[in-house]
VMD Tcl script that draws the C-alpha trace (Angstrom):
set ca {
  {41.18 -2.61 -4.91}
  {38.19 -2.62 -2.84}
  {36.62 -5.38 -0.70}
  {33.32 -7.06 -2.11}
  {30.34 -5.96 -0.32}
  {28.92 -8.27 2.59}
  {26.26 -10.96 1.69}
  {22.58 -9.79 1.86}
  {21.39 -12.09 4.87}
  {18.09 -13.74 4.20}
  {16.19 -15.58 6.91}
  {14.51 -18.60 6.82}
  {11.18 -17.85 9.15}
  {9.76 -15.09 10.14}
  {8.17 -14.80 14.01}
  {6.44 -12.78 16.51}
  {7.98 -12.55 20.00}
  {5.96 -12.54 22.92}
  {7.40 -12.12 26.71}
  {5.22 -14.27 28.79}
  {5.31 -14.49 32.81}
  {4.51 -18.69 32.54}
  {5.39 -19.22 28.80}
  {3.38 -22.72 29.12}
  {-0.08 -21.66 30.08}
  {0.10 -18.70 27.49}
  {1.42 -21.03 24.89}
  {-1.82 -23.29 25.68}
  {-3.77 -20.35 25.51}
  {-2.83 -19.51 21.95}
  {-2.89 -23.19 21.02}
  {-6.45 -23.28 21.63}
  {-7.79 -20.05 20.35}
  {-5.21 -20.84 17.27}
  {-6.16 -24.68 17.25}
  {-2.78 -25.42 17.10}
  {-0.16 -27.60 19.25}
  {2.01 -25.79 21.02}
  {5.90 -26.66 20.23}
  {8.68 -26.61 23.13}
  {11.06 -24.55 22.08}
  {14.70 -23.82 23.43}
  {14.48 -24.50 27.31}
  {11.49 -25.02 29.44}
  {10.75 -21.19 29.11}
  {9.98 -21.40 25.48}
  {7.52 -22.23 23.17}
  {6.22 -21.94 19.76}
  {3.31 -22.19 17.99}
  {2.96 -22.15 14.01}
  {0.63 -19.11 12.33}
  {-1.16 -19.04 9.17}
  {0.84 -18.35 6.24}
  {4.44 -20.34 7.41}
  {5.34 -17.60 10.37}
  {5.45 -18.72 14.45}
  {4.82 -17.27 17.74}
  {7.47 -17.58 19.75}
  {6.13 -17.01 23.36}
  {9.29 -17.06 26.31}
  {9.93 -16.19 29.56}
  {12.56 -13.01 29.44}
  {15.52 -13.05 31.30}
  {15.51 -11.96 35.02}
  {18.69 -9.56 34.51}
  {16.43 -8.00 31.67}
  {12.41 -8.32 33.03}
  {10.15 -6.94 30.75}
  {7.12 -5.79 32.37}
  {3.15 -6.77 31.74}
  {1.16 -4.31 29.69}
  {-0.38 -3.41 26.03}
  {1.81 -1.97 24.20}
  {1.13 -1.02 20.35}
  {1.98 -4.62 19.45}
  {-0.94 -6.99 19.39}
  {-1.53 -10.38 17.75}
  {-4.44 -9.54 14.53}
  {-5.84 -13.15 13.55}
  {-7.62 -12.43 10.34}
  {-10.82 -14.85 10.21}
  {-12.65 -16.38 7.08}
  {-16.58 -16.52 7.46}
  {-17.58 -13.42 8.72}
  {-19.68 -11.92 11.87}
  {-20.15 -15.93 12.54}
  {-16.63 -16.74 12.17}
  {-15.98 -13.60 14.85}
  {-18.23 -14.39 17.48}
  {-17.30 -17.94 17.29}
  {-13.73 -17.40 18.04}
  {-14.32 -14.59 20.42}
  {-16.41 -17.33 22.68}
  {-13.37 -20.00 22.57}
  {-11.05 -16.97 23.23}
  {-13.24 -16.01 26.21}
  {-13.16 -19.32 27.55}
  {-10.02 -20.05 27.36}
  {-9.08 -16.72 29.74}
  {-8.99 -13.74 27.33}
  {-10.79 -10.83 28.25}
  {-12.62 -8.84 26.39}
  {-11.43 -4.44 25.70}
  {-14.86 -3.60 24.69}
  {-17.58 -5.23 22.48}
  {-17.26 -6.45 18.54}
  {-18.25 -3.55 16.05}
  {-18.56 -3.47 12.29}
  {-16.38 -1.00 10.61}
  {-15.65 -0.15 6.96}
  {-12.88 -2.73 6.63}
  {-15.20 -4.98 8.32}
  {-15.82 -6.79 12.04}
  {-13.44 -6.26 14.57}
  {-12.80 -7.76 18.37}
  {-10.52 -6.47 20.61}
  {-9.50 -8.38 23.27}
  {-6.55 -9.21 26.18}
  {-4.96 -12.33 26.54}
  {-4.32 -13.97 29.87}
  {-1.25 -12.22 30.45}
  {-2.53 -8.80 29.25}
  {-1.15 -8.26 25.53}
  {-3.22 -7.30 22.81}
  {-5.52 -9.74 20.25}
  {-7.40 -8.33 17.35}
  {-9.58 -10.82 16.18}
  {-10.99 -9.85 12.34}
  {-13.70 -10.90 9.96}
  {-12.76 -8.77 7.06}
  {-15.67 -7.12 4.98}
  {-15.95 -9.31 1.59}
}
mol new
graphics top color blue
foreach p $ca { graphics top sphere $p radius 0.5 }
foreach p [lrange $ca 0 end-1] q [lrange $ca 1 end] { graphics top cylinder $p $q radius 0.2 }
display resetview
């Protein structure tokens, strides 16, 4: 007789990990460009912030036995944006003043408007206006 396969484990939330240096300030960060609250999360060293469509950020400081170091890698937050060009330029300005920098200026592609820019510790932020 044979054993009956595992369970199938589902999860209850999906989320995007993010390795911060001060978890806080780049929780605030997001909070703002997302207009969101940040959340505390587990310790001191962790927050969370909620994302469109039910998934979180989950932004922590990594372990000092297992640093990770600063840098953009091919993972980068893409926050898709309703309202077009308008919509864009609006939330690249509160993005920008709230400490991102920018990778190079907003261009128009097939797909529609794009923004590239670096948060305050360095990752990666797409911001989109998608062509209607």
């Amino acid at each position: 007789m044979t054993a009956p396969p595992p369970p199938t484990p589902t999860a209850d939330s999906a989320a995007l990990v993010l390795a911060a240096d001060d978890p806080g300030a780049l929780a605030r960060f997001y909070g703002g460009v997302l207009a969101v609250e940040p959340q505390p999360g587990f310790s001191a060293q962790h927050w969370w912030l909620p994302l469109p469509g039910g998934a979180r950020l989950e932004i922590y400081a990594p372990s000092r036995a297992r640093p990770l170091p600063r840098g953009r890698g091919r993972l980068g937050l893409c926050l898709r944006l309703a309202g077009g060009a308008a919509a864009l330029e609006a939330a690249m300005a509160a993005a920008l003043a709230l400490g991102a920098q920018p990778l190079e200026p907003s261009r128009q592609e097939a797909f529609g408007q794009e923004a590239w820019l670096l948060d305050p510790e360095g990752n990666g932020l797409l911001l989109l206006a998608p062509a209607p």
